[in-house]
Gaussian input, Z-matrix of N, CA and C with variables (Angstrom, degrees):
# hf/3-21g

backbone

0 1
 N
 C     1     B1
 C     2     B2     1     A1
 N     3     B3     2     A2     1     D1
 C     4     B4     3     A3     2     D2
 C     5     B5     4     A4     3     D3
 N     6     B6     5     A5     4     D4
 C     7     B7     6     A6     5     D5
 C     8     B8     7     A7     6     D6
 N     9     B9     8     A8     7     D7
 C    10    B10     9     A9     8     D8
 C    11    B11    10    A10     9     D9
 N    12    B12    11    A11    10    D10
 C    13    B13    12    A12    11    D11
 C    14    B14    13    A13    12    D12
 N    15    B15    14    A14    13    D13
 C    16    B16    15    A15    14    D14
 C    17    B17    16    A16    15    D15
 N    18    B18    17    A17    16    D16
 C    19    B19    18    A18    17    D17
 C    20    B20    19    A19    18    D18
 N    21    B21    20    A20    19    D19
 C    22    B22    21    A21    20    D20
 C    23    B23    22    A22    21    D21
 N    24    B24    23    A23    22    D22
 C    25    B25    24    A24    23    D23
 C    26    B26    25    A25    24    D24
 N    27    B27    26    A26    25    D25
 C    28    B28    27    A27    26    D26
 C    29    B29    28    A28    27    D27
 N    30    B30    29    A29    28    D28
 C    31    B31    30    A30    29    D29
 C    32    B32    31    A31    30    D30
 N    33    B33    32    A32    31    D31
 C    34    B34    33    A33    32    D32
 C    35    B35    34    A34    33    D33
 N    36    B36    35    A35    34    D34
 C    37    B37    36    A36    35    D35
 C    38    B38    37    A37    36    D36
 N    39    B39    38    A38    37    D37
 C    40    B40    39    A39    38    D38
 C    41    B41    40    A40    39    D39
 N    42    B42    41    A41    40    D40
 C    43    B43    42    A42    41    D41
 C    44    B44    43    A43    42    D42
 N    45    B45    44    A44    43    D43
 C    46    B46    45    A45    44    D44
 C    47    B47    46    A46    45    D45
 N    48    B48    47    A47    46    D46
 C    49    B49    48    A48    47    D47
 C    50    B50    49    A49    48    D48
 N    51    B51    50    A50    49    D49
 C    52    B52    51    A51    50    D50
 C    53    B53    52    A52    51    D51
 N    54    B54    53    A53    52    D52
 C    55    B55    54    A54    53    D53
 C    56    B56    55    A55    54    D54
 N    57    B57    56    A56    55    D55
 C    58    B58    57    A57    56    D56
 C    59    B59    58    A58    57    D57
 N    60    B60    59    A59    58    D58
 C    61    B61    60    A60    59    D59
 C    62    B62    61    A61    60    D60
 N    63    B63    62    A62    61    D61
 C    64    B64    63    A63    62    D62
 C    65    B65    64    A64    63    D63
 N    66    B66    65    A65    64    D64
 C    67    B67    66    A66    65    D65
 C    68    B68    67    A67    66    D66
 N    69    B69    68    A68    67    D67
 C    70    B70    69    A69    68    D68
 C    71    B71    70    A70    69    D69
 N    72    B72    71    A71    70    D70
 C    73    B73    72    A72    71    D71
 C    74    B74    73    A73    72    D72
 N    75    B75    74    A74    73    D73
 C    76    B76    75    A75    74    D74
 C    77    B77    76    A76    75    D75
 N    78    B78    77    A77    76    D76
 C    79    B79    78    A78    77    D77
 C    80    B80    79    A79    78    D78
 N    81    B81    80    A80    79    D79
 C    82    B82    81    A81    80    D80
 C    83    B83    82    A82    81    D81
 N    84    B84    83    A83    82    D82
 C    85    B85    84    A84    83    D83
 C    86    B86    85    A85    84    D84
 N    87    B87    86    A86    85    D85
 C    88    B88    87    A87    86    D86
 C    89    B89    88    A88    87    D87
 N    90    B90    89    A89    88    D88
 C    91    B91    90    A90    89    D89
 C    92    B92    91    A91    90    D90
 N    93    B93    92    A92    91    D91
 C    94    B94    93    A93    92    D92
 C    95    B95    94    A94    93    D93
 N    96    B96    95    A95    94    D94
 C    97    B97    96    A96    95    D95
 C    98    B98    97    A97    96    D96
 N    99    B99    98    A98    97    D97
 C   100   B100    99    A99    98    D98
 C   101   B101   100   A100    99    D99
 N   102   B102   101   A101   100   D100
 C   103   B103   102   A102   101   D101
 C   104   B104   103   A103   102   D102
 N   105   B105   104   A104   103   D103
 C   106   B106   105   A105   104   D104
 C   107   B107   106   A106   105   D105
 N   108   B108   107   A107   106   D106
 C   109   B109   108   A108   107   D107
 C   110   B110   109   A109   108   D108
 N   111   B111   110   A110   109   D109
 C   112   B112   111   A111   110   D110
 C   113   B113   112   A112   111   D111
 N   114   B114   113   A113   112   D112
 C   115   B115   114   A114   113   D113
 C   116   B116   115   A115   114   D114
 N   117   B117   116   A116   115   D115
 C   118   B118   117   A117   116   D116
 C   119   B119   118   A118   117   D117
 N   120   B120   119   A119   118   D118
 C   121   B121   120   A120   119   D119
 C   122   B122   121   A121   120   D120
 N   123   B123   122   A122   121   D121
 C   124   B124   123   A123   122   D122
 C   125   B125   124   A124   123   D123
 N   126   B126   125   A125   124   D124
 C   127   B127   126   A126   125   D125
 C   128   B128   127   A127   126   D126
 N   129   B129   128   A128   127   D127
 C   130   B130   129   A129   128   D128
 C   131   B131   130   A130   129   D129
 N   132   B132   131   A131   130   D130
 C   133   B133   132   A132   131   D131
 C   134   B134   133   A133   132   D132
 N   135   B135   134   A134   133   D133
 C   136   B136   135   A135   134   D134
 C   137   B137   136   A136   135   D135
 N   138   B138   137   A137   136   D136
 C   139   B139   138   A138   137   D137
 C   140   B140   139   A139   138   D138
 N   141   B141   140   A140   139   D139
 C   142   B142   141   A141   140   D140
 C   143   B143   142   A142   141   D141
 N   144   B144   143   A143   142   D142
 C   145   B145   144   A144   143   D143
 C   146   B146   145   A145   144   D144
 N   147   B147   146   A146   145   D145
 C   148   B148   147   A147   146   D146
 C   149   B149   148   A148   147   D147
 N   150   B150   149   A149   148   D148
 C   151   B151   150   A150   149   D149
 C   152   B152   151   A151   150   D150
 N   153   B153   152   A152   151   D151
 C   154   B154   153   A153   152   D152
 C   155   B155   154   A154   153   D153
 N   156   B156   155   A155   154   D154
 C   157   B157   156   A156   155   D155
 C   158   B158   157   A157   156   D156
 N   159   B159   158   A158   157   D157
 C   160   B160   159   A159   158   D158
 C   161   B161   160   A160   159   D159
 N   162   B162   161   A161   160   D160
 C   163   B163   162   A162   161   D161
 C   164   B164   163   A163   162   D162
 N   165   B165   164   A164   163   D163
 C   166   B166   165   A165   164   D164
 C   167   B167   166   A166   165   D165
 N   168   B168   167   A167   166   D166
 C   169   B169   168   A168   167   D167
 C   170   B170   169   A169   168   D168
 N   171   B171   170   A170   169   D169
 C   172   B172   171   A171   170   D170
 C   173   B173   172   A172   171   D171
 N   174   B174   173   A173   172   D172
 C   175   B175   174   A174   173   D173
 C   176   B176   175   A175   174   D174
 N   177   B177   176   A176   175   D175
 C   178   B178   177   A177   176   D176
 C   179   B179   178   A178   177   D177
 N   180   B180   179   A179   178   D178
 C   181   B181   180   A180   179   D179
 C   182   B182   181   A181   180   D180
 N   183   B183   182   A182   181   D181
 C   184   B184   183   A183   182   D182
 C   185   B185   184   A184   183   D183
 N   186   B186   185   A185   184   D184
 C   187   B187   186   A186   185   D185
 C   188   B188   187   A187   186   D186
 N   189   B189   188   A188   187   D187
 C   190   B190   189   A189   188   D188
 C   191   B191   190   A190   189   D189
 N   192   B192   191   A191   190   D190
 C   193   B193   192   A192   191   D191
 C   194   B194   193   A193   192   D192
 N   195   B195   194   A194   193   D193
 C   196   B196   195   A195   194   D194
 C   197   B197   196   A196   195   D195
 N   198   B198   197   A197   196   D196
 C   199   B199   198   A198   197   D197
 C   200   B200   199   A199   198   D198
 N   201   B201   200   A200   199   D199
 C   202   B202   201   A201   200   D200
 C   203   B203   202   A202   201   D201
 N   204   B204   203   A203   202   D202
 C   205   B205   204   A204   203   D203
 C   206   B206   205   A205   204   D204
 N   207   B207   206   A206   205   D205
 C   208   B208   207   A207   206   D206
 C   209   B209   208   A208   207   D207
 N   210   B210   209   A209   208   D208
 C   211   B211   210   A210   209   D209
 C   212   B212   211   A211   210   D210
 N   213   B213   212   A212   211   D211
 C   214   B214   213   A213   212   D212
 C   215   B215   214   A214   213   D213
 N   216   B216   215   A215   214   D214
 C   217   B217   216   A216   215   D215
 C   218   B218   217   A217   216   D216
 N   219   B219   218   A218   217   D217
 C   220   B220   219   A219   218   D218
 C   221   B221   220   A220   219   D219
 N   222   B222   221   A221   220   D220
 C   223   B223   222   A222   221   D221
 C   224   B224   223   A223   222   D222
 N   225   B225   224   A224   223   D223
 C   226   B226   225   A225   224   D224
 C   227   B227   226   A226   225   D225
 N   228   B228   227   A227   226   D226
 C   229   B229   228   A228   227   D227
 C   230   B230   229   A229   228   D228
 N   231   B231   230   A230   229   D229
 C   232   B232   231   A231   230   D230
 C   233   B233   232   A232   231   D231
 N   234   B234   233   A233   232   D232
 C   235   B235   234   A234   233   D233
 C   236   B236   235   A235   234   D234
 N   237   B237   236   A236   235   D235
 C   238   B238   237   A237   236   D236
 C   239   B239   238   A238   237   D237
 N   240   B240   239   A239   238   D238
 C   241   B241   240   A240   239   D239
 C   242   B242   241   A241   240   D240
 N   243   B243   242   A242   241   D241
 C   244   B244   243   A243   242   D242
 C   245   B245   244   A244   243   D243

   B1=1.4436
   B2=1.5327
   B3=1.3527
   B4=1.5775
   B5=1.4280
   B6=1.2735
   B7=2.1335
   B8=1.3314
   B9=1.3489
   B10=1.5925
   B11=1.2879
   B12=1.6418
   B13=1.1789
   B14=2.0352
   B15=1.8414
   B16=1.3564
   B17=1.4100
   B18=1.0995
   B19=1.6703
   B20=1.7675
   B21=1.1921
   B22=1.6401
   B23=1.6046
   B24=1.7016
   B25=1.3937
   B26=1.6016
   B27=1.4298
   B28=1.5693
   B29=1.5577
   B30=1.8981
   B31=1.6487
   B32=1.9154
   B33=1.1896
   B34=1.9220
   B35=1.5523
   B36=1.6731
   B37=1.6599
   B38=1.5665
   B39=1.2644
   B40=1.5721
   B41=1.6167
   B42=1.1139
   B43=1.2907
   B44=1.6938
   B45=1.1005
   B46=1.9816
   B47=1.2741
   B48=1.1857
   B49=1.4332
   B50=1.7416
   B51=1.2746
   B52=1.4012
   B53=1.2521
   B54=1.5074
   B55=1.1718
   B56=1.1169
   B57=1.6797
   B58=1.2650
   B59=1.3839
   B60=1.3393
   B61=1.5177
   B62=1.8050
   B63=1.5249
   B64=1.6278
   B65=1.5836
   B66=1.4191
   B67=1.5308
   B68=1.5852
   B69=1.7576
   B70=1.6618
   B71=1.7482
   B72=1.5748
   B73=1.7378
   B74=1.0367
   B75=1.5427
   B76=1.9245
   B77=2.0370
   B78=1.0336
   B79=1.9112
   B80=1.5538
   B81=1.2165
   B82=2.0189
   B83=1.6640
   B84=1.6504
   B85=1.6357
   B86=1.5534
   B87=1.1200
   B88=1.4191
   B89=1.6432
   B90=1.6110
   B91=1.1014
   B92=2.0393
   B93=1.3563
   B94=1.4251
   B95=1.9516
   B96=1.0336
   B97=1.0284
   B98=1.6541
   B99=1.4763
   B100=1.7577
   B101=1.5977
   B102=1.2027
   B103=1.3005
   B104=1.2700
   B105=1.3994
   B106=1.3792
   B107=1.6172
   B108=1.2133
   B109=1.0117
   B110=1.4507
   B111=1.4158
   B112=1.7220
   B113=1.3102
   B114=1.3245
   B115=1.4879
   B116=1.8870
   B117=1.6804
   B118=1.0794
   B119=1.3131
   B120=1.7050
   B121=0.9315
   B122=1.4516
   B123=1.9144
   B124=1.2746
   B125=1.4155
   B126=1.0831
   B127=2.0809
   B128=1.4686
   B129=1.2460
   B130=1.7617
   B131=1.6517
   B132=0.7828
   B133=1.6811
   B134=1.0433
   B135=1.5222
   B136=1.0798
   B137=1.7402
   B138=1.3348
   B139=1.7138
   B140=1.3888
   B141=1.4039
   B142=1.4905
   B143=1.1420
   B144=1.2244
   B145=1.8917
   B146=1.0815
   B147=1.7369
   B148=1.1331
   B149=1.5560
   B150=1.4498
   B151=1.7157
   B152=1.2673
   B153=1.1636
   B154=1.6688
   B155=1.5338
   B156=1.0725
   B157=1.5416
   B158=1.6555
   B159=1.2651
   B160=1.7624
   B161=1.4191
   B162=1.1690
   B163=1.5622
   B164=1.9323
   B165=0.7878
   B166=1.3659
   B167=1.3910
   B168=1.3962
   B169=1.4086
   B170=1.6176
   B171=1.5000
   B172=1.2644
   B173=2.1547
   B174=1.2224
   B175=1.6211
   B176=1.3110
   B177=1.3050
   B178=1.5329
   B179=1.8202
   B180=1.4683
   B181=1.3983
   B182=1.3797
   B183=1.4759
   B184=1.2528
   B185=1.1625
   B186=1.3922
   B187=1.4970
   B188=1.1018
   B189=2.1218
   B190=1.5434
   B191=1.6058
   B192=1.6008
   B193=1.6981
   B194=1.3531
   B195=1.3714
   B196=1.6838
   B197=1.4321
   B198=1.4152
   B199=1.2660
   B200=1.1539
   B201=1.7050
   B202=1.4034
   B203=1.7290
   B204=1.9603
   B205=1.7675
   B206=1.3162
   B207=1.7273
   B208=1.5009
   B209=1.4396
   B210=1.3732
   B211=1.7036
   B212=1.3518
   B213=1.5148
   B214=1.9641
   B215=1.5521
   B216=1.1574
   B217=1.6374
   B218=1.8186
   B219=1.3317
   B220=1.2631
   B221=1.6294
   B222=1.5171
   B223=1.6124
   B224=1.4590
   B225=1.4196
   B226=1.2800
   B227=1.4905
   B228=1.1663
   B229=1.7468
   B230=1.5237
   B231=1.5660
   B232=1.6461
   B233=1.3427
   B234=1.0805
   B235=1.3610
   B236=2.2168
   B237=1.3343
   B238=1.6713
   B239=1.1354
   B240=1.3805
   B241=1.4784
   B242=1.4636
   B243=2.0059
   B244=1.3060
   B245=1.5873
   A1=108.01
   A2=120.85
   A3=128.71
   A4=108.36
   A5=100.42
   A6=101.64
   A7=121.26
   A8=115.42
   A9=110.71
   A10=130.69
   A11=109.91
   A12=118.94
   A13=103.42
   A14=110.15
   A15=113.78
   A16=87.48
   A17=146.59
   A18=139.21
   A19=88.02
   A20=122.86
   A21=145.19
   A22=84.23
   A23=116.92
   A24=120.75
   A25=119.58
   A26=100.12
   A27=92.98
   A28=103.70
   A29=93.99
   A30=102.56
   A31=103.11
   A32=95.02
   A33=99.77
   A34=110.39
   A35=98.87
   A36=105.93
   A37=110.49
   A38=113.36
   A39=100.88
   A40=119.16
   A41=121.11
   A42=132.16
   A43=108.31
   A44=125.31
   A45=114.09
   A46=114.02
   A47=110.79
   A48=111.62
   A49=102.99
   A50=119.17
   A51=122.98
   A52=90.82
   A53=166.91
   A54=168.59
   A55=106.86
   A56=118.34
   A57=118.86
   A58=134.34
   A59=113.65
   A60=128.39
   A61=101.61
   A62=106.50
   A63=123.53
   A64=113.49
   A65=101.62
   A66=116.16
   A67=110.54
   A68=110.44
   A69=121.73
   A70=96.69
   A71=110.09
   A72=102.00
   A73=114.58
   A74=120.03
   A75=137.04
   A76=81.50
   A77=128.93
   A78=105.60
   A79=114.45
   A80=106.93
   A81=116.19
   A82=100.54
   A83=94.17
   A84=97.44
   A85=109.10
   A86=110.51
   A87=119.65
   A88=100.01
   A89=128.02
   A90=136.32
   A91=114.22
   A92=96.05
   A93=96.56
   A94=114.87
   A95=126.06
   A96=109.23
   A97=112.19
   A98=123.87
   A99=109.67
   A100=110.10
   A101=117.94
   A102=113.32
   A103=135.89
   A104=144.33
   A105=135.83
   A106=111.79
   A107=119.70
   A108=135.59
   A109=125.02
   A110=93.94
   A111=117.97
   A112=110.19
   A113=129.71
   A114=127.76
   A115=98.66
   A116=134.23
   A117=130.51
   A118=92.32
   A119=121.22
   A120=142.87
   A121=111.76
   A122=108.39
   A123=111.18
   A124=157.12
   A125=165.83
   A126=131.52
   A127=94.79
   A128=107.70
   A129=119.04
   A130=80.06
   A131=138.17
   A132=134.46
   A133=116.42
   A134=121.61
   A135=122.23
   A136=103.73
   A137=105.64
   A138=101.66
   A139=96.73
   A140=120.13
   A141=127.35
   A142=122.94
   A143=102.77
   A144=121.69
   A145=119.60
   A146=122.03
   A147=106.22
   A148=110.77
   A149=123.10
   A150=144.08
   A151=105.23
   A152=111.96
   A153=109.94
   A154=113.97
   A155=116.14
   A156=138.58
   A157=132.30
   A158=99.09
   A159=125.14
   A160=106.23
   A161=112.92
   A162=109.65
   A163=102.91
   A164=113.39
   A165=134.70
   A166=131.13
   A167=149.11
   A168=152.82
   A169=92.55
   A170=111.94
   A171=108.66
   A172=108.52
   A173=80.72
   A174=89.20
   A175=107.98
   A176=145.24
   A177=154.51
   A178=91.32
   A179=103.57
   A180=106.78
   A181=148.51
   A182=110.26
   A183=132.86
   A184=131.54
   A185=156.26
   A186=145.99
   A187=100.16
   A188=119.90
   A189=105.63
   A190=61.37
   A191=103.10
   A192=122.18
   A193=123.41
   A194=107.38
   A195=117.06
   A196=113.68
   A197=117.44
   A198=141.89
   A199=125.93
   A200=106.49
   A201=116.43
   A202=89.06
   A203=87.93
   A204=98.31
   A205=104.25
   A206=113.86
   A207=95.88
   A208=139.96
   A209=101.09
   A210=110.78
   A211=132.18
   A212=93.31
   A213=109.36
   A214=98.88
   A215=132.98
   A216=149.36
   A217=108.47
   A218=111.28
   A219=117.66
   A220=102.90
   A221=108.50
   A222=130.25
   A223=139.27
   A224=99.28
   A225=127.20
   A226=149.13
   A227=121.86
   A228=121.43
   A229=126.91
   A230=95.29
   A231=91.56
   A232=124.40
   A233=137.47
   A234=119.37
   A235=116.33
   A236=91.54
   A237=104.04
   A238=113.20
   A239=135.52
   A240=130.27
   A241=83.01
   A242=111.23
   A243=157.08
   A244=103.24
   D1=130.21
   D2=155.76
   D3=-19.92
   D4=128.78
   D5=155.95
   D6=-58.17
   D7=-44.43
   D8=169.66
   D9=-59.19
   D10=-31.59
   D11=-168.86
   D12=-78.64
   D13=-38.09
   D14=-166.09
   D15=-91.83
   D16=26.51
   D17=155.47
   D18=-88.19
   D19=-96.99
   D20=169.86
   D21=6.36
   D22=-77.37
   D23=-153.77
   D24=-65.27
   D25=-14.93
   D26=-168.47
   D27=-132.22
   D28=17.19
   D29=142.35
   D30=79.64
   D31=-1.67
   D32=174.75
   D33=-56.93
   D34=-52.10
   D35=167.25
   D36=-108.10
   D37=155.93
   D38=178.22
   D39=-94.11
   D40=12.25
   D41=-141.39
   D42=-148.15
   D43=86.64
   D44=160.57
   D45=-25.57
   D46=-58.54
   D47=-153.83
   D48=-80.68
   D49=-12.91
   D50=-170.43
   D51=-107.74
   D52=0.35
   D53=52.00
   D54=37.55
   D55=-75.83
   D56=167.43
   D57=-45.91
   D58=-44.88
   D59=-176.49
   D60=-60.74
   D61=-42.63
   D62=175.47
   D63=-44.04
   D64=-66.87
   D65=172.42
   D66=-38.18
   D67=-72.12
   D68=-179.72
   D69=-28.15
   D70=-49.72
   D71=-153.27
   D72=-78.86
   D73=8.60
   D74=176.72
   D75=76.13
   D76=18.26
   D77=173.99
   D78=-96.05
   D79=29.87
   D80=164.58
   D81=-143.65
   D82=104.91
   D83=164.94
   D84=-95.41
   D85=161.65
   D86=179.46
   D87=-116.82
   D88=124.04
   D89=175.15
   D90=44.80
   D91=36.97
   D92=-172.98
   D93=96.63
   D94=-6.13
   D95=-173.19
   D96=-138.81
   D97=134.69
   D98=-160.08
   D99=-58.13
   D100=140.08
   D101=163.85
   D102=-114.10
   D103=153.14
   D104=177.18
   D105=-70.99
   D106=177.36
   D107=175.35
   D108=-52.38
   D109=-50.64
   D110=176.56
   D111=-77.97
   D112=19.16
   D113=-170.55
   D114=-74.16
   D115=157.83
   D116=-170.54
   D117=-113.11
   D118=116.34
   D119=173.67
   D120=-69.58
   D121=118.83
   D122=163.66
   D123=-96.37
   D124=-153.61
   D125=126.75
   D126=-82.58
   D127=127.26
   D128=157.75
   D129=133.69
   D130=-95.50
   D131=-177.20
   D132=12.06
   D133=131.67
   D134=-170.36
   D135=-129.73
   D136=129.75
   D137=-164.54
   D138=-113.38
   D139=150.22
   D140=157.13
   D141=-128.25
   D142=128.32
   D143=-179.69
   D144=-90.23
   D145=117.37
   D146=177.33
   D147=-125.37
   D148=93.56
   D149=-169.76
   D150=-93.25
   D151=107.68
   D152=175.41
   D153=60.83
   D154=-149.82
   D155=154.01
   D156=-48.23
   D157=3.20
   D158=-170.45
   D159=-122.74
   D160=124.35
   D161=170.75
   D162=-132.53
   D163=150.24
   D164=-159.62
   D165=-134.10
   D166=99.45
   D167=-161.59
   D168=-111.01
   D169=121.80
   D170=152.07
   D171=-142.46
   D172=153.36
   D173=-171.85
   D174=-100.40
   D175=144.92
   D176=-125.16
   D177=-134.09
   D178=92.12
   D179=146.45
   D180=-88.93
   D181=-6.22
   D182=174.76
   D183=-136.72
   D184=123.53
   D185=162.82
   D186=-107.21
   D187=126.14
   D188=178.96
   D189=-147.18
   D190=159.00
   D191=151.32
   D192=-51.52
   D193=-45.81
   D194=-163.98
   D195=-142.43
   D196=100.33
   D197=139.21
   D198=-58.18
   D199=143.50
   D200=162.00
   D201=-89.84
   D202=175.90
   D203=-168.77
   D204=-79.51
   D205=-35.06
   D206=173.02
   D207=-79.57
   D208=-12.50
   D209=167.78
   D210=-66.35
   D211=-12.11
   D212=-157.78
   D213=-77.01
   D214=2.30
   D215=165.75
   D216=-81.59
   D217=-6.08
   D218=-154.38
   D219=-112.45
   D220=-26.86
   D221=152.72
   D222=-31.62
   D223=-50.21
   D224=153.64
   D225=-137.73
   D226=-177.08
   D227=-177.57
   D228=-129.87
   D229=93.67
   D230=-172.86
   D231=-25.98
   D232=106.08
   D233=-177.98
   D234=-85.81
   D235=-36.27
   D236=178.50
   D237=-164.74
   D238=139.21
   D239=-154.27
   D240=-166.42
   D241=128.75
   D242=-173.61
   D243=-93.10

């Protein structure tokens, strides 16, 4: 699955298109290193968000297409959060 698309789906960002815009600004690395948008999302991956004044580590336990809203917590694993 797209990075933009498994941010959007598992509710980290609320927004594709603001996901996307995230990616363009290098502020989502994937396992240490910036990634594009189109990067292929894996389980074990570990992504970091960095939004404003908040930065965020979470590690990728799931890739599915379709979530419910309360499961989409179930996607990933906070790992460290700023």
């Amino acid at each position: 699955m797209r990075l933009d698309k498994y941010l959007k789906v598992s509710r980290l960002i609320k927004r594709r298109t603001v996901a996307n815009e995230a990616c363009d600004a290098g502020r989502v690395l994937v396992n240490g290193k910036i990634a594009r948008a189109s990067y292929d999302v894996k389980v074990g991956d570990v992504l970091e968000l960095q939004l404003g004044a908040r930065s965020v580590q979470a590690k990728v336990t799931a890739v599915t297409e379709v979530v419910r809203k309360e499961d989409a917590g179930l996607m990933y694993e906070i790992v460290a959060e700023q």
